[in-house]
GUDO-703085 format. One record per residue: residue number from 1; residue in one letter; x negated, y, z negated of N, C-alpha, C in turn. Coordinates in steps of 0.05 Angstrom, whole numbers. Layout:
BEGIN
  loke  lumba     nc1     nc2     nc3    cac1    cac2    cac3     cc1     cc2     cc3
   NUM      a       X       Y       Z       X       Y       Z       X       Y       Z
...
% end
This chain:
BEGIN
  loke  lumba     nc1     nc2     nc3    cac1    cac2    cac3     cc1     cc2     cc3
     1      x     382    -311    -650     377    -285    -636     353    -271    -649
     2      x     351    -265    -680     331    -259    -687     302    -270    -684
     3      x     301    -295    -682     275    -315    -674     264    -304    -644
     4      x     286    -299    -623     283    -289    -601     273    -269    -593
     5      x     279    -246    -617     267    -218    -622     248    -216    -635
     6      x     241    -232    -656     209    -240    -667     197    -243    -645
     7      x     194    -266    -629     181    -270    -610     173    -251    -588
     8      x     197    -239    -579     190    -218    -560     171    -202    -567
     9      x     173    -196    -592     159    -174    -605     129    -185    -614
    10      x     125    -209    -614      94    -219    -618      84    -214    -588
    11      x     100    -229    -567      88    -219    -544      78    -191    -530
    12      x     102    -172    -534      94    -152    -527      68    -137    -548
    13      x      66    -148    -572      39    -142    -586      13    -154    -575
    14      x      13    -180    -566      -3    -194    -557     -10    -180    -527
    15      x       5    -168    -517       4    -150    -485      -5    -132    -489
    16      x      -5    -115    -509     -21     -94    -521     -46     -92    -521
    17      x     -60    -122    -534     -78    -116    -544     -97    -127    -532
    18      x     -84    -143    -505    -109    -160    -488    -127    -152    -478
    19      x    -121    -120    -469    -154    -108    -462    -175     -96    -478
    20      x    -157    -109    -501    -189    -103    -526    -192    -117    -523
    21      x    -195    -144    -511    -210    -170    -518    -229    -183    -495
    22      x    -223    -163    -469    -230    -175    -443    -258    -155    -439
    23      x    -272    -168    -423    -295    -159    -423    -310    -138    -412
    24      x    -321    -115    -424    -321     -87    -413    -334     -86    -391
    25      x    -353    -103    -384    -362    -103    -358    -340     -95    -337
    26      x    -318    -127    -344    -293    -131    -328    -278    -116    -327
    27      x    -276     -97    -348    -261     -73    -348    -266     -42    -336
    28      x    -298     -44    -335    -304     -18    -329    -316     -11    -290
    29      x    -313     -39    -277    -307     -47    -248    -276     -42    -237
    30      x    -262     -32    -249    -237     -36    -240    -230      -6    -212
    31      x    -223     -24    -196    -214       1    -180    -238      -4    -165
    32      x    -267      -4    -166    -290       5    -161    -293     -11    -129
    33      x    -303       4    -111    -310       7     -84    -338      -5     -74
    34      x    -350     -35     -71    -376     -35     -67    -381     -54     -36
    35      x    -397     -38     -32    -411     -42       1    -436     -71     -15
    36      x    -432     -85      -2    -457    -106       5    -466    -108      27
    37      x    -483     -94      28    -506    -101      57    -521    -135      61
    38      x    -514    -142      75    -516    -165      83    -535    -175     104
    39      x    -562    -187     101    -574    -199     131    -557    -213     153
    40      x    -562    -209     180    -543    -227     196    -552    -251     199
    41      x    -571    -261     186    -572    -290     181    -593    -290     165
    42      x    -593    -322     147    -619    -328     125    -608    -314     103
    43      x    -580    -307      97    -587    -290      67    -575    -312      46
    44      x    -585    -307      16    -581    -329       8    -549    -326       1
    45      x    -540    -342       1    -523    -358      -6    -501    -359     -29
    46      x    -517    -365     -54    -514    -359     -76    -505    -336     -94
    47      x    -524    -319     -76    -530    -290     -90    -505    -274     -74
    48      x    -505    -286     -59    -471    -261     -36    -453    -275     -55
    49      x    -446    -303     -58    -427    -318     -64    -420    -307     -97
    50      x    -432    -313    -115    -434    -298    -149    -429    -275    -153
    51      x    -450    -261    -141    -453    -233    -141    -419    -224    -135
    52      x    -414    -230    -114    -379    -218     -99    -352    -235    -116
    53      x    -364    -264    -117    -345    -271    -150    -338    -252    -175
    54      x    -360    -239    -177    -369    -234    -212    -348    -201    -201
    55      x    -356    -191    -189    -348    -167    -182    -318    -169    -166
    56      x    -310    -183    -158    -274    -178    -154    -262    -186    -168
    57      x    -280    -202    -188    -260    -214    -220    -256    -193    -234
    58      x    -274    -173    -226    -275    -153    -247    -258    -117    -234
    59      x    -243    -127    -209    -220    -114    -204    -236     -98    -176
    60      x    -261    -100    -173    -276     -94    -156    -264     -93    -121
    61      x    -273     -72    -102    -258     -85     -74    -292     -88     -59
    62      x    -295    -115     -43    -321    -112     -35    -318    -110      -9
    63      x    -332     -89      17    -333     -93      41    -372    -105      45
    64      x    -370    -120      64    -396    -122      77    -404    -116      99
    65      x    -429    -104      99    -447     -88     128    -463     -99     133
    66      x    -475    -106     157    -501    -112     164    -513     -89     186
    67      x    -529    -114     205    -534     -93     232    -521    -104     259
    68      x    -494    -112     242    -479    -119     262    -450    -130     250
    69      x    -427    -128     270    -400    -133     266    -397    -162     273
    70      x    -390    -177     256    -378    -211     260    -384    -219     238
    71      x    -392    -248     252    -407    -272     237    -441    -265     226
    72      x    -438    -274     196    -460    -272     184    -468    -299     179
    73      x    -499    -313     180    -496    -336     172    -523    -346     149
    74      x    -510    -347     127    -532    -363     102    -553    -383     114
    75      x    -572    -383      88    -588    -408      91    -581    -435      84
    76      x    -550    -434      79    -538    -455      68    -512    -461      87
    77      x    -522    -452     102    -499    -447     127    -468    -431     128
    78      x    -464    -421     100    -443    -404      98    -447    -386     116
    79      x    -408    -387     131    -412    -357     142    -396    -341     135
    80      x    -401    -308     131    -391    -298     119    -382    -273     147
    81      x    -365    -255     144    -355    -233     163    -357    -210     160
    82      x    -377    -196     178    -392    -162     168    -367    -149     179
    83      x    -361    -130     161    -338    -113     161    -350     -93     185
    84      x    -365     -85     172    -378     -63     198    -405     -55     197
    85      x    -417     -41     220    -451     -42     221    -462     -19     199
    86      x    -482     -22     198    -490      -4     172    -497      22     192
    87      x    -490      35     213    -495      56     221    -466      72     224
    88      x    -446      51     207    -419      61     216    -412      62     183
    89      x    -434      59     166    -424      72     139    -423      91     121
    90      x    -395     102     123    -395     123     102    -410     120      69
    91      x    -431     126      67    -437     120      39    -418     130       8
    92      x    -404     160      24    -382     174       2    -361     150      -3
    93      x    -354     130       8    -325     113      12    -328      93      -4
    94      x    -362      88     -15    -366      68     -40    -372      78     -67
    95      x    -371      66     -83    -380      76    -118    -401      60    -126
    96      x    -415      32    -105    -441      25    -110    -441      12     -81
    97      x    -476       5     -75    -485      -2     -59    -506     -26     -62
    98      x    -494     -50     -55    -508     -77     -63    -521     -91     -51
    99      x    -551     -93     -45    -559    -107     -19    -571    -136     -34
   100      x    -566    -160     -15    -561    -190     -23    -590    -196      -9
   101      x    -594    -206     -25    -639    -215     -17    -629    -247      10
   102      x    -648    -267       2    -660    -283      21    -680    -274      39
   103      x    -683    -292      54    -711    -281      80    -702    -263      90
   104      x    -679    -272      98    -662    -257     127    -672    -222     122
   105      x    -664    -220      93    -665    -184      84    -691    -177      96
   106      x    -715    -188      95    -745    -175      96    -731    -162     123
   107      x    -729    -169     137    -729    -147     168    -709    -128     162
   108      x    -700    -125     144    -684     -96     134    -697     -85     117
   109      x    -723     -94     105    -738     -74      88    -744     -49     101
   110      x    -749     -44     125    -761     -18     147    -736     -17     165
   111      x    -708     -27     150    -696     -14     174    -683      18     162
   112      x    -679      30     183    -673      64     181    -647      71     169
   113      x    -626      46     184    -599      51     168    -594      45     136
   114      x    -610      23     139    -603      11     111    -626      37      90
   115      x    -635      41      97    -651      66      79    -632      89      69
   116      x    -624      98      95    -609     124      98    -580     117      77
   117      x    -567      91      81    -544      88      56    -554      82      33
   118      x    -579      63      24    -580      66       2    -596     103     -15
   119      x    -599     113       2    -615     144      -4    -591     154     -13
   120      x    -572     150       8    -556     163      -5    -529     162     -27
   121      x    -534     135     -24    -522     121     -51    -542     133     -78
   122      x    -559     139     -79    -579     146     -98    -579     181    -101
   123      x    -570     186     -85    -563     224     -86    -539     228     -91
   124      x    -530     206     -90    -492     214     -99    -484     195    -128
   125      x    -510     196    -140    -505     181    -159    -489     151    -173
   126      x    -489     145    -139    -471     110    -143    -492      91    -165
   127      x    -484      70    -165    -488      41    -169    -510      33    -148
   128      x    -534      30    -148    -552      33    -125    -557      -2    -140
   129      x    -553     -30    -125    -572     -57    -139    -581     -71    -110
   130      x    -598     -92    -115    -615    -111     -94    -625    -136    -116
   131      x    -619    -151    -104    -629    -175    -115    -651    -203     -93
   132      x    -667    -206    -107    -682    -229     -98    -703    -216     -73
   133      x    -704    -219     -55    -726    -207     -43    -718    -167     -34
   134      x    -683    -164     -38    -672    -144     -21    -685    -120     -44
   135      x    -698    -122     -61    -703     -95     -78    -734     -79     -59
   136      x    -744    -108     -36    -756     -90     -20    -747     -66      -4
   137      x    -728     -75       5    -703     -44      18    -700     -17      -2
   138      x    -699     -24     -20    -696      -4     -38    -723       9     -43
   139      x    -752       0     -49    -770       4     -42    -781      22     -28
   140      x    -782       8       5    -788      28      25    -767      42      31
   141      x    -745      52      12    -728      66      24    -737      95       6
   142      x    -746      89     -17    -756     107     -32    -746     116     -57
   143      x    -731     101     -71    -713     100     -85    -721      89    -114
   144      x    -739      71    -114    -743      65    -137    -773      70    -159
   145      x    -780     102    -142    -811     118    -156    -804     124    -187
   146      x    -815     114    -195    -816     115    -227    -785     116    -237
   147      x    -780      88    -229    -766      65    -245    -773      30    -245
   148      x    -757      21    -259    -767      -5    -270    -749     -23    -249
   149      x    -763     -41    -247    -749     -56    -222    -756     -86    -223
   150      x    -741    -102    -222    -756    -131    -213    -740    -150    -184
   151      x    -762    -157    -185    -749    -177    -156    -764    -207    -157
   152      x    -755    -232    -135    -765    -248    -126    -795    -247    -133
   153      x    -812    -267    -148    -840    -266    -147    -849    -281    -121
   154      x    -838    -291    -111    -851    -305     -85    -845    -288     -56
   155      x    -817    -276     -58    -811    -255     -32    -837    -239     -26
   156      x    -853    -222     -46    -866    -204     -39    -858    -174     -40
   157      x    -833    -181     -56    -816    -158     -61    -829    -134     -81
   158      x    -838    -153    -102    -850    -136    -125    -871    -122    -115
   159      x    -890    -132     -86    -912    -117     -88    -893     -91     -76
   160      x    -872     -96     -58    -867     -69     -47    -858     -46     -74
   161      x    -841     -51     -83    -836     -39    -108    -857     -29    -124
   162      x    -874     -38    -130    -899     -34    -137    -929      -8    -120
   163      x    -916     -17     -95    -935       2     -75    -914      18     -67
   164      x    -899      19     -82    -877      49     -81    -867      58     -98
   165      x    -888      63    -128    -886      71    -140    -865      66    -170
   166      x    -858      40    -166    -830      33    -181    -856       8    -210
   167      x    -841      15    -233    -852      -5    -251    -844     -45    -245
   168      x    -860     -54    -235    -840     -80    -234    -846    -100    -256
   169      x    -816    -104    -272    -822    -122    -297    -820    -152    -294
   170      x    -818    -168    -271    -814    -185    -272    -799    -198    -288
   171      x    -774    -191    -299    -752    -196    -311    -735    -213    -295
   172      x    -709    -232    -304    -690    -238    -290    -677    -210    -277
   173      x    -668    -198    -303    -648    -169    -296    -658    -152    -296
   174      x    -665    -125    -282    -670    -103    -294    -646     -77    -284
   175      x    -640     -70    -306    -621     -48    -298    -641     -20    -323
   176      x    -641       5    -297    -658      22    -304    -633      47    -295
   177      x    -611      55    -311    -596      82    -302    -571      63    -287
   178      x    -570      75    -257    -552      64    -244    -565      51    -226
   179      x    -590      41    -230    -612      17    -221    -603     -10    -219
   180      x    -599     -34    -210    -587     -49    -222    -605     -74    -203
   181      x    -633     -90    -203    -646    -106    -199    -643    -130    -211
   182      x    -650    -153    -189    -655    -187    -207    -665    -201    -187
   183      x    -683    -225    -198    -698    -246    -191    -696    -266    -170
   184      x    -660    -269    -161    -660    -296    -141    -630    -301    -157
   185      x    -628    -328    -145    -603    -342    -144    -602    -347    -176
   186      x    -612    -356    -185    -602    -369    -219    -590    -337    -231
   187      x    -600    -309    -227    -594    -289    -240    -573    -278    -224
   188      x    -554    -286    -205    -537    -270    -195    -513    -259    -209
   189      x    -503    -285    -228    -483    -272    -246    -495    -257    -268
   190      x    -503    -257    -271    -519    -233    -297    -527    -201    -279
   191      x    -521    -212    -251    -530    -187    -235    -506    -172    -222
   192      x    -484    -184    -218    -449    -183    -218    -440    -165    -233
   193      x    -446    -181    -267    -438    -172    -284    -452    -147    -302
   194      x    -478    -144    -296    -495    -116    -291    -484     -99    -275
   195      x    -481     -98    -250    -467     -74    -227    -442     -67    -236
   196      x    -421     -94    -240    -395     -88    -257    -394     -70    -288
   197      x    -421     -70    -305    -412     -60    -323    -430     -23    -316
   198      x    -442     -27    -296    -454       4    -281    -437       8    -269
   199      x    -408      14    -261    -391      19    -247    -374      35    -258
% end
């Protein structure tokens, strides 16, 4: 009986102490509310797939928007399901706002909705990130004037960032405040786990 009560008692020490040991990123996502804006087709792949891994591991709930309700479809042929259109989003109902690059995104660099949520993800002091070509949205949305930013070198992203005033470091990661930028597919988990630890 006493061996039994030893034991209990290592465990419930060991239950104690597990969230000192787990990772603050993973810890400081918990609860946290994030919108991924999504292209309705061409987006990569990778970067939705990691990025939305790294962030519901980390206790995260993710909805996705595009410019349209259904079927979304990758350049890898994943399809994924837009919760709802980005003119039907409350920006107050998230705690960050994540837009997922590929080609597909460029025709959302000039779109009006996707401006207007990330603006105002940026006035309400959310989690504002874009990765791979999508930091052009952020861009012409106006959001990133004297801050540091990196994107895709081949998208054409950096020049936008750049002709809108934003430093672009050509980094994998750049997190500037509640900024949270990266390069393409190889940097998505480092970009997961960046938004997760800005959360």
């Amino acid at each position: 009986m006493r061996d039994f009560v030893s034991r209990l008692l290592v465990l419930a020490v060991l239950l104690l102490l597990l969230p000192c040991f787990s990772s603050p990123a993973l810890a400081d996502a918990q609860g946290g509310k994030v919108l991924l804006i999504v292209a309705p087709s061409d987006f990569e792949a990778t970067e939705y797939t990691n990025t939305r891994k790294v962030l519901e591991a980390a206790g995260a709930t993710c909805t996705v928007a595009s410019t349209k309700v259904g079927s979304l479809k990758s350049n890898k042929n994943l399809r994924v399901q837009s919760d709802l259109a980005l003119e039907d989003v409350r920006t107050a109902d998230y705690d960050a706002v994540v837009v997922i690059g590929g080609n597909g995104i460029k025709r959302l660099w000039h779109n009006a909705q996707a401006h207007r949520v990330v603006r105002e993800a940026a006035e309400q002091g959310k989690v504002v990130a874009a990765i791979c070509a999508a930091p052009g949205v952020l861009a012409n949305a106006g959001v990133m004037k004297g801050r540091k930013g990196t994107a895709n070198a081949k998208s054409g992203a950096g020049g936008e960032l750049e002709g809108n005033g934003c430093e672009y470091t050509r980094t994998n990661v750049e997190v500037d405040g509640k900024f949270v930028t990266a390069n393409g597919p190889k940097a998505a988990t480092a970009f997961g786990e960046a938004i997760a630890a800005a959360l």
